[in-house]
C-alpha positions, 0 to 999 in steps of 0.5 A: 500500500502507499504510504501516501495512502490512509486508513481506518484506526479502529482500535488499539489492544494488547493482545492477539486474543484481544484482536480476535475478540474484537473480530468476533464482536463487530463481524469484521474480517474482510479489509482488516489489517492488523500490525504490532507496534510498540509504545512506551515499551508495551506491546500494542496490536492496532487493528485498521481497516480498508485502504484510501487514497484520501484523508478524505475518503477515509473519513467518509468511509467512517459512515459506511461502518455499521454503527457500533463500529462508528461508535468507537470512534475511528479515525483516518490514519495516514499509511506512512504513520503505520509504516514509522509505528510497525518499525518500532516493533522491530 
């Protein structure tokens, strides 16, 4: 994906068990990523979701979600931020 692309912030967890329950609460698997980082020396797994080509598309996309996902309140992310945050988990 382009780093001059964005995605979906939907959620941050600490665990991969945490991630697959997130999965099976809202029904989401499909253009759903998910990449570890590290911040603040805790290990971090963020969940996003899809790719687009604008900051603004992405945030448009926020109301195709079904509502209990919106309620979580996603945020655009751009691809060059997740590139920088998968680098420190290595």
């Amino acid at each position: 994906m382009s780093p001059r692309s964005y995605t979906l912030q939907l959620a941050a967890v600490n665990s991969l068990q945490e991630v697959q329950n997130f999965m099976d609460r809202y029904s989401l698997t499909e253009t759903l990523y998910v990449y570890p980082t590290v911040r603040d020396e805790v290990d971090w797994y963020i969940v996003t979701y899809d790719n687009y080509p604008t900051i603004q598309l992405a945030r448009d996309a926020v109301a195709t979600l079904p509502p209990a996902v919106q309620a979580l309140g996603p945020w655009a992310k751009s691809l060059s931020q997740v590139q920088r945050e998968i680098q420190r988990a290595k």
